[in-house]
C-alpha positions, 0 to 999 in steps of 0.5 A: 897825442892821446890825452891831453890834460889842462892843469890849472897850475905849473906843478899840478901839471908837473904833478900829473905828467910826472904820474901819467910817464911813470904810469903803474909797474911793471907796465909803465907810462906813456911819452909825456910832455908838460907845456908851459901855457898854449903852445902856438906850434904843432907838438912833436908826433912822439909826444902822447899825452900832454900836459898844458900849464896854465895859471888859471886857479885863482884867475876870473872865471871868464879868463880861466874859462877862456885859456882852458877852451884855448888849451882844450882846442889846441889838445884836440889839434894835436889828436887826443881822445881823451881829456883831463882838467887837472885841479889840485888835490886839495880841490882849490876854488872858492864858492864862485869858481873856478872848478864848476865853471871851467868843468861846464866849459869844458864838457860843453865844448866836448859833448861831454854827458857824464864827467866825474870828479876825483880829487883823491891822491892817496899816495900824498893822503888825500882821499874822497870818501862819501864825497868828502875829502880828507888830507892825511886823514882829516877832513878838508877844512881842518887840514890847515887848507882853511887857512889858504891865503887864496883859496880857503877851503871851509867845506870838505864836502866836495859835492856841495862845494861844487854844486855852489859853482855850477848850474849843473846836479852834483851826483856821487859814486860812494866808496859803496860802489867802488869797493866792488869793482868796475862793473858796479862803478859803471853802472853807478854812473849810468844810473846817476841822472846827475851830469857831474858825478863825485868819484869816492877813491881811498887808495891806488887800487880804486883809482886803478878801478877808476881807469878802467871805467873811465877808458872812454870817457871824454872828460875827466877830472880831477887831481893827479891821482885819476890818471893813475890807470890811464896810461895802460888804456893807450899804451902801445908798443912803442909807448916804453921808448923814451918813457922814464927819466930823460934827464942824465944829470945837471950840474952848475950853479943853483938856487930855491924860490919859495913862495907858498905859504903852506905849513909843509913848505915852511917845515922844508925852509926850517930844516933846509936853514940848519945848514944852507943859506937863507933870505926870508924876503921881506914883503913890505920891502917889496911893496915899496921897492926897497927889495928888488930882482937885485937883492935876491940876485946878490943874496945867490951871488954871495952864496955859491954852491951852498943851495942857497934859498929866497923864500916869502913864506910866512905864517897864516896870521902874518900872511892876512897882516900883509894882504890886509895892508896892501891888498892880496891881488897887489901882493901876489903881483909883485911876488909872482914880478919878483920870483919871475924876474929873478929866475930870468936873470939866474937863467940868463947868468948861467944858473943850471939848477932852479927849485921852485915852491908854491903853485903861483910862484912855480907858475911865474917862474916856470913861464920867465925860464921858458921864455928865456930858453925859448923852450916850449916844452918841458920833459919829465925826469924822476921822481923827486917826491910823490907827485914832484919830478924833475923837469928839463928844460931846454936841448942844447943847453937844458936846465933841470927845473922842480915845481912843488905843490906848496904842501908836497914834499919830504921835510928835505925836499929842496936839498934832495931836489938839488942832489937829483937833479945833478945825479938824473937819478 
């Protein structure tokens, strides 16, 4: 391998071994794995960049620290040079972690001097701009991602979010820099005495720049976006065998787990209701176990061939009710138990096709299909939507999987998902 990301979420990790396979026109990727948690076997030796899935976003701190040094140490025994820790876009985290400590970790671990932060993904409308973020062009904390059940996002000031998470300086490249090209970004860098520095993109061709500086940099990180113009810094000849769309097409039985709460997720559920089957899960039912993995299976069953969809999604409002009655840890539990459970049995009953939305949802579900498959390794197909491939699962008898950021995606995502995954195009 020659780089290794450790994503702190399945579909961030989706996410960015969809970007670093597609790589930059007309010159491609390079051959790209996506592992659900640390694999405890070699890789095969044609793998070269790999993608680790862990679900250490909203963990304790010292827990998501120990699984990204597990993650790091097995990355670094398969040969990588260079290594990203891979947040969501949206710069997740809460004032005590868990960006800030894993970074401090991870740079420790390496010898890291000088690591740059750059959650900017402009293709999905996010961009850094004098070190504050902006999704489609509002700032941070009035994009609706002040209202994430779990990591509400109050600052869209990245530098001085991260400074409450860390011992170490917060330093910035601004947008100043990077409009005049590499040099001036490098040199930015080494004048900086801060040794964690915010990187300013606002499109693909500052993160293009980007990965020209950074081609030597130990540790990098970031949302998807930084690792659009990596790629080209370790192709090889032989890097375009067997890059691009491994997946010919699955057809068979299929179903849709919704978990997020996002506002774009609970578009997709409304227009996906005009015409498939729909179940919305009642969560106090499932706290007290009057909705079961049962429930969920017979709604599927009743529904062949018709891209029927399970969802908990609910409003902001409806969300804080529920955690406030039962608690948000005990909540999440059981959802992640419920989606877990039932993509196992679907699996096991022959299901070929699962999508998945929500990042702990993705990350349950992700796992229960690997272990059922007993498939340690996920290949990345085409591009479903900006940041979302298709992924295969399994070699004799693969199962095609899509995991979805809860805020990505085009108002029909889970139908044009289903029709992908069966075309392989």
């Amino acid at each position: 391998m020659k780089i290794g990301v450790i994503a702190d979420d399945f579909t961030g990790a989706s996410d960015i071994a969809n970007t670093l396979a597609k790589g930059v026109e007309p010159e491609g990727g390079l051959r790209t794995a996506q592992f659900p948690g640390v694999p405890n076997t070699p890789a095969d030796e044609e793998i070269e960049a790999g993608v680790i899935s862990l679900k250490s976003r909203t963990a304790p701190v010292e827990e998501a620290i120990a699984a990204s040094l597990s993650a790091l140490r097995w990355l670094a025994d398969q040969g990588c040079q260079q290594f990203i820790f891979k947040y969501c876009s949206t710069f997740d985290s809460t004032m005590e972690g868990n960006i800030g400590p894993v970074a401090e970790a991870l740079a420790n671990e390496l010898g890291a001097q000088k690591v740059v932060f750059c959650p900017a993904f402009p293709a999905t409308g996010r961009t850094v701009y004098h070190g504050h973020l902006f999704v489609l062009g509002k700032l941070l904390h009035e994009s609706g991602m002040e209202n994430h059940p779990l990591t509400p996002m109050r600052d869209a000031n990245i530098r001085r979010w991260l400074q409450y998470q860390t011992q170490e300086a917060v330093g910035l490249v601004s947008i100043d820099a990077v409009e005049q090209g590499s040099e001036a970004i490098a040199a930015a860098l080494q004048k900086a005495d801060e040794r964690f520095v915010i990187g300013d993109a606002i499109s693909d061709e500052d993160l293009l720049t980007w990965g020209e500086v950074l081609k030597d940099a130990k540790l990098i990180t970031g949302g998807s976006g930084v690792a659009l113009g990596l790629p080209r810094n370790f192709r090889t000849e032989d890097s375009s065998k067997n890059v691009g769309s491994v997946c010919t097409g699955i057809a068979g039985p299929a179903a849709i787990l919704a978990g997020s709460c996002s506002g774009a997720t609970r578009g997709q559920i409304e227009t996906h209701a005009k015409t498939h089957p729909t179940f919305a899960i009642d969560v106090p039912g499932v706290m007290s176990r009057e909705v079961t993995t049962q429930t969920l299976l017979d709604f599927f069953e009743a529904h062949p061939g018709q891209a029927p969809l399970a969802y908990s999604s609910g409003s902001p409002e409806d969300v804080r009710a529920i955690q406030n009655q039962f608690g948000q840890e005990a909540v999440a539990e059981k959802l992640d138990n419920l989606f877990a459970e039932t993509a196992r049995e679907l699996v096991q009953t022959g299901y070929k096709r699962l999508v998945v939305a929500g990042g702990e949802t993705s990350g349950a579900v992700a796992q229960a299909v690997s272990e059922a498959l007993r498939s340690p390794a996920m290949s990345i197909g085409p591009e479903i939507d900006p940041g979302v491939p298709v992924l295969s699962v399994g070699k004799t008898e693969p199962i095609a999987l899509a995991l979805k950021s809860g805020n990505f995606g085009s108002p029909d995502f889970f139908a044009k998902a289903l029709r992908m995954m069966e075309s392989g195009k």
